[in-house]
Each structure stands twice: as C-alpha cells, then as structure tokens.
C-alpha positions in Angstrom: 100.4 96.0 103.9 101.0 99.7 103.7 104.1 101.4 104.7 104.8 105.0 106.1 107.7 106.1 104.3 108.7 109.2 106.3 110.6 111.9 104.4 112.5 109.7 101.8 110.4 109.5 98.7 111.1 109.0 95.2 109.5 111.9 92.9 107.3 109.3 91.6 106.3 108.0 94.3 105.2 111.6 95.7 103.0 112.3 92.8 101.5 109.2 92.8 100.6 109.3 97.0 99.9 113.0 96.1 97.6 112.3 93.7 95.6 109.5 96.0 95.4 112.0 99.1 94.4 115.0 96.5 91.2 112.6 95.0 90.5 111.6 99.1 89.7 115.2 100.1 88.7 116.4 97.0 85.3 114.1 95.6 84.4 116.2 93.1 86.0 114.9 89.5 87.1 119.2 88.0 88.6 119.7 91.2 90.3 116.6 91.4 91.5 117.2 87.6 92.4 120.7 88.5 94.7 120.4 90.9 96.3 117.4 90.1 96.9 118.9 86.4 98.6 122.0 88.3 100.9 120.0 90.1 101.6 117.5 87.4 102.9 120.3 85.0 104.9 122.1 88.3 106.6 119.0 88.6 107.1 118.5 84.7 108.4 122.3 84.2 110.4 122.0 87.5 111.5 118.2 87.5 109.9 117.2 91.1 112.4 119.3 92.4 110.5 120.0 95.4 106.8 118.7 96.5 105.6 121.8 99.3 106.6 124.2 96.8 104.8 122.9 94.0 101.5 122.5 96.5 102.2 126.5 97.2 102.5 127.4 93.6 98.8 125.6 92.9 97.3 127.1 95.9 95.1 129.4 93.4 93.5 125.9 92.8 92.4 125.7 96.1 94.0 122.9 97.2 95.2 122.5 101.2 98.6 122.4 101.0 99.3 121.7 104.6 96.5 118.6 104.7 97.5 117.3 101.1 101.5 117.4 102.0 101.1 116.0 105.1 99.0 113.3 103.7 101.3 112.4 101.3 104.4 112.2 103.0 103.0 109.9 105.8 100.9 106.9 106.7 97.5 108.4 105.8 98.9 108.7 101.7 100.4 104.9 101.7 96.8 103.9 103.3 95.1 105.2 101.0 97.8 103.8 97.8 96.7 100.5 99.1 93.0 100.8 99.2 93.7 101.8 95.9 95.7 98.6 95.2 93.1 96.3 96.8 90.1 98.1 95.0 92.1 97.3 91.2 91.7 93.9 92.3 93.8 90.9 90.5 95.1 91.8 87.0 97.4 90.7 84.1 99.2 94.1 83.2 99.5 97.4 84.0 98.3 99.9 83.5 94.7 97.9 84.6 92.2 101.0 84.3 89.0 100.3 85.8 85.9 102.3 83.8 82.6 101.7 86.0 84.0 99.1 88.2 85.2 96.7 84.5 88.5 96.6 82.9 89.0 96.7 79.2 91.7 96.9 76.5 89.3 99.1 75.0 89.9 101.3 78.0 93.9 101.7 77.6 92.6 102.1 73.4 
C-alpha cells in the first residue's frame, strides 16, 4: 500500500519520488536522463538542502517544476514508487535492476 507523506520527507526519499514522477511525465529516455542528472548533481553540490529550488535551478532542462514538485511531495509520487515496487517483482537483493523485463548479476557487473 502506498502512502502520502505530506511535507515531511527524507532527502532520499525526495529524489527517489522525484525521480519516479520525473520518468512518469517525461517518456523519452535523454530527457529523463537530463533532468534527473541536473537535479541529482544540485542536490550533490548543495546536499538536498532544498527540493523547489533545485527544480528551479534545472528549469533550463525543461522540466515542470510545479507538476514534478507537486508530484513528488504527494500521493501521485508514492503511487507511482509502488507501481514501481510491484513491477520489480520478488527479488533476493537489492539493488534488483531489471534490463528488458530479466534480472541479472551481469546487470549490477
């Protein structure tokens, strides 16, 4: 069951919703890897001090800060976190990456 966590999120647990809402609304794989690379290095340089403002600062990516924040700080971001979860499907470890629907070591490798 997913969960809406209202405004009290750990940094990680921003980025990772973030990340989820950012691959929803944007399908295509360079823009996905685009903007999530922006605001992976904002929040590296700036130590997830604060999640709107990094969204602002990679605005030259394109990305909708208003729909991707509000995503992620709400019920629409944990919905999609467990789709995610259900999709991975039982597993032994993690990480468990999936290439082409099959998980292999060789994958992690």
């Amino acid at each position: 069951m997913f969960q809406d966590y209202g405004f009290h999120l750990s940094v990680e647990t921003i980025i990772i919703l973030g990340r989820v809402c950012i691959i929803h609304y944007y399908p295509e794989t360079t823009k996905q890897l685009e903007i999530i690379g922006c605001v992976e290095k904002d929040f590296y340089d700036t130590h997830g001090e604060n999640w709107a403002a990094t969204l602002k600062r990679c605005a030259s990516t394109g990305v909708d800060v208003e729909k991707v924040s509000t995503c992620a700080m709400g019920s629409e971001g944990s919905r999609l976190q467990h789709q995610v979860a259900l999709s991975t499907g039982p597993h032994d470890y993690v990480p468990w990456p999936l290439l082409d629907g099959v998980s292999s070591i060789s994958v992690v490798i």
